[in-house]
C-alpha positions as CSV (number, residue, x, y, z in Angstrom):
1,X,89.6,-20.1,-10.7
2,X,90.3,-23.3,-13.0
3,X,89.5,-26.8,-11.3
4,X,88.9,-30.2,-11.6
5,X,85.6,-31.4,-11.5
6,X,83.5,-34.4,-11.1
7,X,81.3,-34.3,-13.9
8,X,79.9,-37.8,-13.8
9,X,80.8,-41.7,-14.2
10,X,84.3,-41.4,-16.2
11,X,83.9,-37.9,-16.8
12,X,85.7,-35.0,-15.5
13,X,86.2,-31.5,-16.6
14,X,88.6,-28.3,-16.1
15,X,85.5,-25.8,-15.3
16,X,85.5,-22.2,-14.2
17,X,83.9,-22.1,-10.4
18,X,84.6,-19.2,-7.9
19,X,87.4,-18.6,-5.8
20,X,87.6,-20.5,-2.5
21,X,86.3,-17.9,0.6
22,X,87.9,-17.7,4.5
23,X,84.7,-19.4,6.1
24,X,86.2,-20.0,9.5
25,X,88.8,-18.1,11.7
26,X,90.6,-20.8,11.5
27,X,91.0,-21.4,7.9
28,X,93.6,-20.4,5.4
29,X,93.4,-20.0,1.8
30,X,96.5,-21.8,-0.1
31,X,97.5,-20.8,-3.6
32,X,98.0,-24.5,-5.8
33,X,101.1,-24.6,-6.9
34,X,101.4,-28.9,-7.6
35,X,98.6,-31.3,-7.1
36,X,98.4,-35.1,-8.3
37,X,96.2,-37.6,-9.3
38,X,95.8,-40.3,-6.5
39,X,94.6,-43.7,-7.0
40,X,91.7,-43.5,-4.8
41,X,91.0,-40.8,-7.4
42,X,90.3,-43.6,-9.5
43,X,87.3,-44.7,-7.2
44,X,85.6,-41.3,-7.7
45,X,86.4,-41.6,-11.6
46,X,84.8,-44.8,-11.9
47,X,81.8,-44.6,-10.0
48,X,82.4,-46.6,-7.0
49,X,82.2,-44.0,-4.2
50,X,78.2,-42.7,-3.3
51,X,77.4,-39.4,-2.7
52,X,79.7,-37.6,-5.5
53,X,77.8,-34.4,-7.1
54,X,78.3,-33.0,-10.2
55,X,80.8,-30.3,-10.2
56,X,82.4,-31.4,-7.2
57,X,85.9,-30.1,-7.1
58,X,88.4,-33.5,-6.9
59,X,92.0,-33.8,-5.2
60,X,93.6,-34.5,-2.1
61,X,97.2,-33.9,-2.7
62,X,97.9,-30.6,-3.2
63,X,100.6,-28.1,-1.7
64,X,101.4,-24.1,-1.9
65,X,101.6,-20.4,-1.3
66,X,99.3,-19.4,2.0
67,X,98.0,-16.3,0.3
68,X,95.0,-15.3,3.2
69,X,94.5,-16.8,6.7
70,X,91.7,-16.4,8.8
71,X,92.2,-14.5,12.1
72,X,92.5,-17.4,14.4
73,X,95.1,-19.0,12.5
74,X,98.4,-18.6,14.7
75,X,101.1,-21.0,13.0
76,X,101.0,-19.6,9.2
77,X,101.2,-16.7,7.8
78,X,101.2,-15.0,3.9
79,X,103.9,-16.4,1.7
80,X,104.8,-19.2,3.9
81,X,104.9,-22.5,1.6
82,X,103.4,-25.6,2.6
83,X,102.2,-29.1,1.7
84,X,98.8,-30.0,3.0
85,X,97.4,-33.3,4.5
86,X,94.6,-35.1,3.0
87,X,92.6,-35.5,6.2
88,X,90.8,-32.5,8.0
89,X,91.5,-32.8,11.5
90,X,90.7,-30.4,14.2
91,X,93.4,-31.0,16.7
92,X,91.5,-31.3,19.9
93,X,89.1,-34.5,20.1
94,X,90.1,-38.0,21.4
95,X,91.3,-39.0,18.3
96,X,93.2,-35.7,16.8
97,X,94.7,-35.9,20.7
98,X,96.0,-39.7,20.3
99,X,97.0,-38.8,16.8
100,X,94.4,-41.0,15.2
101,X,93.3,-38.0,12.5
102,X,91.9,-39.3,9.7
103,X,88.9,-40.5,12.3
104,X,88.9,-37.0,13.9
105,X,85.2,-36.5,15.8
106,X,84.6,-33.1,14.7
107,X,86.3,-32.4,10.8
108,X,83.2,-33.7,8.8
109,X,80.0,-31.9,8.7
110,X,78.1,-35.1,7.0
111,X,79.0,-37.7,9.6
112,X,75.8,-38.8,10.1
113,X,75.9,-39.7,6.4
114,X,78.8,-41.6,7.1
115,X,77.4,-43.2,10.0
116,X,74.7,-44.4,8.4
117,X,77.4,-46.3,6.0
118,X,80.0,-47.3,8.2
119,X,78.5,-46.9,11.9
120,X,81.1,-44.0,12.7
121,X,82.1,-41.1,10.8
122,X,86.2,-41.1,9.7
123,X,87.4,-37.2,9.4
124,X,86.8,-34.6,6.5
125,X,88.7,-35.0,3.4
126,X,89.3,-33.1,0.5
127,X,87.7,-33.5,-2.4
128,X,86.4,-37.2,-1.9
129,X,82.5,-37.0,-2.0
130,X,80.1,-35.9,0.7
131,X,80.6,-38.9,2.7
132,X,83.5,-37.1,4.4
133,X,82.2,-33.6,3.7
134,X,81.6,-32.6,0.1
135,X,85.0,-30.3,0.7
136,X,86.4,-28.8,-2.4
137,X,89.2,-31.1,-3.6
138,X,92.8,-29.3,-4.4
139,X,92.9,-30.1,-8.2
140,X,92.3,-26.6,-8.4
141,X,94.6,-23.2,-8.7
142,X,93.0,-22.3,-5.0
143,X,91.8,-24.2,-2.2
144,X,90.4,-23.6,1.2
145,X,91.9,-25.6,3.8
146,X,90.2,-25.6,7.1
147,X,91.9,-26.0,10.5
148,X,94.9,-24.5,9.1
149,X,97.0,-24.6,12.5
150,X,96.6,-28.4,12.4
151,X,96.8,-29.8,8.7
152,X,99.3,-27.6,6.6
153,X,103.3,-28.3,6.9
154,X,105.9,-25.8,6.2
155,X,108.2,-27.0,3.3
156,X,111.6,-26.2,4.2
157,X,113.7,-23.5,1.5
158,X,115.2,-25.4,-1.2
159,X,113.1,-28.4,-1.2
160,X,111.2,-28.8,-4.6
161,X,107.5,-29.0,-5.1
162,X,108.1,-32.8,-6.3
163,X,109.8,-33.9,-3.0
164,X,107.4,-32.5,-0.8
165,X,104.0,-33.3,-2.4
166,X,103.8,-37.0,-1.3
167,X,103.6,-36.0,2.2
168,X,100.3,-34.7,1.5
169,X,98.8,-38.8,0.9
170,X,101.0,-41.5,-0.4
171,X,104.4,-41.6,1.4
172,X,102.4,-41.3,4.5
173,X,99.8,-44.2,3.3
174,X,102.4,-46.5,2.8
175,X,105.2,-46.3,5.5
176,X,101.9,-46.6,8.0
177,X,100.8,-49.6,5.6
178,X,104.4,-50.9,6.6
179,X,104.4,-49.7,10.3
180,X,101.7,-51.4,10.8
181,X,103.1,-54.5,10.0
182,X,105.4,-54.3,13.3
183,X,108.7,-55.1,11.2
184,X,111.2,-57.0,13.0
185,X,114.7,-57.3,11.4
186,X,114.3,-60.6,9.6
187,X,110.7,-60.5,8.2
188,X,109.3,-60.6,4.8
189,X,106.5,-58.4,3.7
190,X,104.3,-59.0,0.8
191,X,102.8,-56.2,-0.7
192,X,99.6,-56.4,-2.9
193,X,99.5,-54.0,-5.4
194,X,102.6,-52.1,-6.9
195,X,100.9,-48.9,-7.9
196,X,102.0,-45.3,-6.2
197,X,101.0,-46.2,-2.3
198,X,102.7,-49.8,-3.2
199,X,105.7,-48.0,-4.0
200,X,105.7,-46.3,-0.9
201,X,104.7,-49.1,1.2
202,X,107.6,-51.3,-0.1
203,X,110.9,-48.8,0.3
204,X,109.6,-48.5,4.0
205,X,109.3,-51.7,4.8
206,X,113.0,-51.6,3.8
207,X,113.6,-48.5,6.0
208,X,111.7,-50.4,9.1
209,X,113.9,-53.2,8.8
210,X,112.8,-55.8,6.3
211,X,114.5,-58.7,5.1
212,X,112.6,-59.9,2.4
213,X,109.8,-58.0,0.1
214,X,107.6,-59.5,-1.9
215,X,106.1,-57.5,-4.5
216,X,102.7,-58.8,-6.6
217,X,101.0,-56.8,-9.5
218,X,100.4,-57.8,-13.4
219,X,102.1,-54.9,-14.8
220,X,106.0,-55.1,-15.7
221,X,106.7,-51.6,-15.2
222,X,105.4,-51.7,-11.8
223,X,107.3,-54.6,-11.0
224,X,110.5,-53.6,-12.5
225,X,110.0,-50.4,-9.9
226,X,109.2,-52.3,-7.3
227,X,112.3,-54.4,-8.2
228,X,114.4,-51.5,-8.5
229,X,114.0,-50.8,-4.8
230,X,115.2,-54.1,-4.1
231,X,112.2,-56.4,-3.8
232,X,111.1,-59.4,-5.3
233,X,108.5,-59.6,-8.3
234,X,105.9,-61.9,-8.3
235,X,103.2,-61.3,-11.8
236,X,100.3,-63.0,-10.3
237,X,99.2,-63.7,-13.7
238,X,102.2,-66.2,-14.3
239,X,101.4,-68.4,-11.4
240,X,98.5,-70.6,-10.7
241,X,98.3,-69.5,-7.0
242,X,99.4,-66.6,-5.5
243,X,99.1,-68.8,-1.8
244,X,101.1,-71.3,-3.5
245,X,103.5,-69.3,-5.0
246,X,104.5,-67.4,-1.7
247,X,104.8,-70.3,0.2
248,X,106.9,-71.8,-2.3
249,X,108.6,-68.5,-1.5
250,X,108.8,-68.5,2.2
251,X,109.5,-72.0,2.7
252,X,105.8,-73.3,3.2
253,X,105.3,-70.5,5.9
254,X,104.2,-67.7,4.5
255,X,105.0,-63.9,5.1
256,X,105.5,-62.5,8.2
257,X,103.3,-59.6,7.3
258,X,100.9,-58.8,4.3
259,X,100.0,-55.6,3.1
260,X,97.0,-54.7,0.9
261,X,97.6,-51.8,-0.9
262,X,95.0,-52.3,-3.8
263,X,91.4,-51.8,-2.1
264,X,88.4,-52.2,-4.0
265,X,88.9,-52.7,-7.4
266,X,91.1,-55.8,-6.9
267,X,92.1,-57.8,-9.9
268,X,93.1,-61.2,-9.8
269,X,91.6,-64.9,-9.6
270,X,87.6,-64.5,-8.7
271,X,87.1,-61.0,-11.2
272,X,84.8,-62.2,-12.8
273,X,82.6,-63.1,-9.9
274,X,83.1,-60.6,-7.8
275,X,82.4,-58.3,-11.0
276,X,79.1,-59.3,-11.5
277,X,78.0,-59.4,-7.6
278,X,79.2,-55.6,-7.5
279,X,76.6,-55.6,-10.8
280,X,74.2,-57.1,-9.0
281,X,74.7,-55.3,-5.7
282,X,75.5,-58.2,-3.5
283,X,78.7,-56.3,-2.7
284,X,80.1,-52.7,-3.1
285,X,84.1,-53.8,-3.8
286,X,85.9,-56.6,-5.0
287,X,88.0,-58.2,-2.6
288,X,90.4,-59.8,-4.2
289,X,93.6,-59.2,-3.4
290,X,92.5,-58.5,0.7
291,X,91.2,-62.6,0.7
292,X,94.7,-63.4,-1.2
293,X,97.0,-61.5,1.9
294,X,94.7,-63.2,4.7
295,X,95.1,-66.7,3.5
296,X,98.3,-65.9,2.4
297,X,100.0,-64.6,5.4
298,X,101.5,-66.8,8.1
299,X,99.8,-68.3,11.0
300,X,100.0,-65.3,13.5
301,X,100.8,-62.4,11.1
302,X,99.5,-59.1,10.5
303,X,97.5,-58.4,7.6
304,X,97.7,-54.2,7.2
305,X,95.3,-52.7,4.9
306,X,95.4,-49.2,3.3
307,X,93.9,-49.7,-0.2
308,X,90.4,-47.9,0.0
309,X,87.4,-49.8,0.3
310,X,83.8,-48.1,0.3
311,X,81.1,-50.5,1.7
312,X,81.0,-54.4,1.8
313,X,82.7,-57.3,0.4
314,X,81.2,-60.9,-0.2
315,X,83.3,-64.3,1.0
316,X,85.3,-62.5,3.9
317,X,87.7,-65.1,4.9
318,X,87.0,-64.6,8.9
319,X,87.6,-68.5,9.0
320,X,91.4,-68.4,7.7
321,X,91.6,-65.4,10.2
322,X,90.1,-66.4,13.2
323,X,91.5,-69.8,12.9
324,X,95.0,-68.9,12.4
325,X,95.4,-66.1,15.2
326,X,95.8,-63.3,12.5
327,X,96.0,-59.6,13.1
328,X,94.2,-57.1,10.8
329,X,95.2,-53.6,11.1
330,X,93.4,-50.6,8.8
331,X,93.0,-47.2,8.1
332,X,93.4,-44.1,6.1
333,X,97.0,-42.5,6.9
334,X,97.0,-40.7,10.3
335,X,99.3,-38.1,7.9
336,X,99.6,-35.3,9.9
337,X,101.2,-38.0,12.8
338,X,104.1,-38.6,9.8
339,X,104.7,-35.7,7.7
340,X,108.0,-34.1,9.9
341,X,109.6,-37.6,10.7
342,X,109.0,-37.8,6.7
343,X,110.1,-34.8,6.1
344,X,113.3,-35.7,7.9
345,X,114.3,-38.5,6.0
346,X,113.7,-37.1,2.7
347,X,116.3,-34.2,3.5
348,X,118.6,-36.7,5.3
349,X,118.5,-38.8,1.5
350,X,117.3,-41.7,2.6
351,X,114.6,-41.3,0.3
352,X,113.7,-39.6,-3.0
353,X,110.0,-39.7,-3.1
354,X,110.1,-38.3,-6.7
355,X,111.1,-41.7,-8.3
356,X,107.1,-42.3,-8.3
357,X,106.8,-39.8,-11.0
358,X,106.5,-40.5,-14.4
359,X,104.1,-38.2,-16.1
360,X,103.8,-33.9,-15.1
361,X,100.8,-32.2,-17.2
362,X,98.7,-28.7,-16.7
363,X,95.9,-28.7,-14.8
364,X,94.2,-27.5,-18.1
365,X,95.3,-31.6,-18.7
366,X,93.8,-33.0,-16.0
367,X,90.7,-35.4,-18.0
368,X,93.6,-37.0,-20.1
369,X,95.8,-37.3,-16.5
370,X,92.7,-39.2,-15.7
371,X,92.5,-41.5,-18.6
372,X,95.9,-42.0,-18.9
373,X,96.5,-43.4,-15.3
374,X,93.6,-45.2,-15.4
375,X,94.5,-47.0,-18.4
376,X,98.4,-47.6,-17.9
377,X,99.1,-45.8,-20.7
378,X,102.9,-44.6,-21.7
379,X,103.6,-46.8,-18.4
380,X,101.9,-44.0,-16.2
381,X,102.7,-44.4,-12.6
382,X,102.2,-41.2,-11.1
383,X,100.6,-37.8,-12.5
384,X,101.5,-34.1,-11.3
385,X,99.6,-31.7,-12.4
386,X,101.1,-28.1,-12.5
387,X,98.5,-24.8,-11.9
């Protein structure tokens, strides 16, 4: 089969490799029919996440045609369509059982690489190094998808590749980026970072009852989307101080709720610093934007971060958050816990996820998917690649 593959720093290639095989009774094998390009993507692309291996087969968000199942598999069958979560999740320990997947205890055969990293081991994921499992990524034309009876979701009849596909990472990354937040009617939410899972994160802080949303980035495509849904742009390039600027906003208070949806290759006021530590290996990420939403957010707030970050970060402002009795919630998206309540509101029209969209290419285009999100070009927001 054609896939994607990690070839290097900035490199990646549509190689031949074989076809995935049914290693578990509880597998399935799905048939790719739509997979994107995710902006955690870009971490792998750039050289920020260890443990990558050339010819590792990329992609997390992927849906399509069950075509084999293992015996064990009891919920799908051959031919049934479906749209497949990002983390691997068995179902049965603690944290599949209090619906915390994406840390599931059992999904990720390298955890005591992980834990060697981050003390604990998060769950499997597709195709995003051997720190959560070396797993074959679904930029590919086939894909095997372990604990079938747990990940996959059927997609209803009549519901098109494009609005289902998000399920798989981003709509589910950023309403829990918003849930987090613990919305009350009245508040205003301010957003770092108006990419794909900023998108996401901002229409669902509308649907959970937001006031007011604030919406920072550099680029004016992204803010005129992010506009478009309603909230308000702020370029953080046209204002001395993003702290300033939202109090200014917020009437010297400051938002209710911040959300961090950049992660570790932050732009902003410090780059250059930050930059050259990450040269020097005083720190794995920049920052940036996640020491901007602490100091930023109101005395008692929430600070909810799901922009990725890999390892360790220099200037932490613990002061600014111990001080002022803030609240720091994290993760990657517990999807499986939102995929049918997001399902729901998709086919009740309260939201068309396939306004992120901008750019649908063959897989066979997948390197210039790469370079062309990466580098804003043609005002690229979100790439869907078509096996």
């Amino acid at each position: 089969m054609k896939a994607t593959c990690w070839m290097g720093k900035r490199d990646v290639r549509v190689e031949r490799v074989p076809d995935p095989q049914i290693l578990s009774p509880h597998d399935a094998i799905v048939r790719i029919t739509s997979t994107a390009i995710c902006g955690s993507d870009l971490h792998l692309y750039n050289g920020f996440v260890p443990t990558m291996e050339r010819g590792d087969i990329l992609g997390h968000e992927f849906m399509g045609e069950i075509v084999e199942t293992g015996r064990e598999v009891k919920t799908l069958k051959v031919g049934d369509r479906v749209v497949v979560p990002f983390p691997i999740a068995c179902g049965h320990c603690l944290s599949c059982e209090s619906q915390l997947y994406s840390v599931c205890e059992n999904s990720n055969p390298n955890a005591a690489m992980a834990e060697g990293l981050w003390g604990y081991s998060p769950s499997g994921i597709f195709g995003y190094s051997h720190l959560t499992g070396g797993y074959a990524g679904g930029q590919a034309e086939y894909a095997r998808v372990p604990y079938a009876d747990v990940g996959p979701l059927k997609v209803p009849d009549g519901m098109t590749d494009e609005q289902a596909l998000f399920l798989s990472d981003i709509f589910p990354t950023g309403y829990m980026g918003a849930e987090l937040c613990g919305i009350k009617p009245g508040d205003t939410i301010a957003v770092w970072g108006c990419g794909p899972v900023g998108q996401f994160a901002i229409r669902s802080a509308f649907l959970l009852g937001a006031e007011r949303v604030i919406a920072i980035d550099r680029f004016a495509y992204r803010l005129r989307m992010a506009e478009q849904a309603g909230a308000e742009p702020l370029d953080y390039e046209d204002v001395h101080s993003v702290l300033e600027a939202l109090r200014e906003m917020t009437g010297g208070r400051g938002p209710d709720a911040c959300i961090d949806a950049v992660g570790m290759e932050a732009h902003g006021l410090g780059y250059a610093l930050d930059r050259a530590k990450q040269a020097m290996m005083l720190e794995t990420d920049r920052p940036i934007a996640l020491r901007e939403a602490i100091q930023s957010c109101r005395n008692g707030g929430t600070v909810s971060i799901i922009g990725v970050y890999g390892g360790f970060v220099d200037k932490f402002p613990i002061g600014s958050l111990m001080n002022r009795s803030l609240t720091i919630k994290a993760g990657q998206a517990h999807v499986q816990r939102y995929m049918k309540p997001l399902l729901n509101l998709i086919r009740e029209g309260k939201i068309d996820p396939t306004f992120v969209i901008t750019h649908t290419l063959s897989l066979d285009d997948a390197p210039r998917g790469y370079e062309m999100f990466l580098n804003k070009r043609d005002e690229c927001m979100k790439v869907v690649l078509k096996t």
